[in-house]
N, C-alpha and C positions, 0 to 999 in steps of 0.2 A: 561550495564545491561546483567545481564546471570541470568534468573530467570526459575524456574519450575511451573507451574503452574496450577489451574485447570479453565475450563470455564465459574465458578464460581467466579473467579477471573478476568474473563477479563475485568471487568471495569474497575481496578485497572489498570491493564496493559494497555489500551488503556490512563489514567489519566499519567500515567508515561511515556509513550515513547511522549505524547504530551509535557508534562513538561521536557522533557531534550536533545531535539534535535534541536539543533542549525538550521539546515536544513529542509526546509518542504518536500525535495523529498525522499519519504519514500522508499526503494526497498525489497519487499515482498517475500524471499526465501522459498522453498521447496516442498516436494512432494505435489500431489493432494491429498485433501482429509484433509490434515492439521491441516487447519481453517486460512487460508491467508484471505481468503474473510469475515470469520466470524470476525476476530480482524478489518479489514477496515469497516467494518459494524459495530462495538464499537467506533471507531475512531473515524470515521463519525457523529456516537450520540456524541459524548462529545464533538464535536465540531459545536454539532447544526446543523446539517445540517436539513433542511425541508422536501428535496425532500426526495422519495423512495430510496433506496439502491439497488442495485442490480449488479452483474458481469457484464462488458460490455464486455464478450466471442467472441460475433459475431461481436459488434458495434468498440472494442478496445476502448473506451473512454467514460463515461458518466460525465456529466458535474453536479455537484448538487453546492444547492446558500446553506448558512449559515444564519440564523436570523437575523447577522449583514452585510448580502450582499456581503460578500466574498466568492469565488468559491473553489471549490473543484473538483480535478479531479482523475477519479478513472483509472486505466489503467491496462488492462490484453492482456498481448501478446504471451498465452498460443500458440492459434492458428497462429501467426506470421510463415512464412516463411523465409522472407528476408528482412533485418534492411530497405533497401529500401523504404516498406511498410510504416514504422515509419515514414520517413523522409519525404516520400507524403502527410501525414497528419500535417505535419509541429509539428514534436515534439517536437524542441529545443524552439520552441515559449511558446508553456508550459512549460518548463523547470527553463523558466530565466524567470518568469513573476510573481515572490513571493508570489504564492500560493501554497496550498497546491498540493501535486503530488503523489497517493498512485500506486507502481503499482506494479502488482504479473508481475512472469514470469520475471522478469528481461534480466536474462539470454539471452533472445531473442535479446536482443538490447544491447548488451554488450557495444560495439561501441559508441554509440550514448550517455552513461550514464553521467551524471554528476559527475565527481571525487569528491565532496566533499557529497552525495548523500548520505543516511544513509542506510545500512544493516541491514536489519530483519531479521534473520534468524529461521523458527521454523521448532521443530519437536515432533511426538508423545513418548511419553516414552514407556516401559511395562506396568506400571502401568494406562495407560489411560491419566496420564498428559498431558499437553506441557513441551516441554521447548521453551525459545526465547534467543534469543542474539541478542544485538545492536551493529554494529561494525562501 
């Protein structure tokens, strides 16, 4: 998928990247400011999730349940230093546990990623759009 889009579309866009990725570890690319957390926060609705939404910036990880009791994990490793950090939090355990796994910041943890892990890529246009890419 390499689509343009505008915010008015993000339902669409979260309905699509759920419908075509083989993989539930999502990897949330690009600058601050975006809308990484705004699309995981779409995602998260159309997957029902119950609990609040929110960045886990300071916490690195917020856990939310789905209407049909499957978890969801949100992951930002903005503020990461050292992959180490990840790996104390026992990250591959979330990894290989066939849930969902949204996480911004990627980058952070380059190392540690799942090779078959899906790329998200967005960015702002001139025109105030997005664009996304799934790679």
């Amino acid at each position: 998928m390499n689509k343009n889009y505008s915010l008015e579309e993000l339902s669409q866009i979260a309905k699509a990247i759920i419908s075509s990725v083989k993989n539930k570890t999502l990897l949330f690319y690009g600058e601050m400011g975006v809308g990484k957390t705004t699309l995981i926060k779409e995602i998260c609705k159309q997957l029902h999730v119950t609990d609040t939404i929110s960045s886990p910036t300071f916490s690195l990880v917020n856990e939310y349940q789905t209407r049909l009791e499957e978890k969801v994990f949100h992951f930002d490793f903005y503020r990461i230093e050292e992959e180490e950090e990840a790996l104390d939090m026992g990250i591959d355990e979330y990894f290989y546990n066939n849930e969902w796994c949204l996480i911004e910041w990627p980058q952070n943890i380059e190392n540690l990623l799942p090779l078959d892990a899906v790329q998200i890529h967005l960015s702002i246009l001139d025109n105030g759009q997005r664009n996304i890419q799934l790679k």
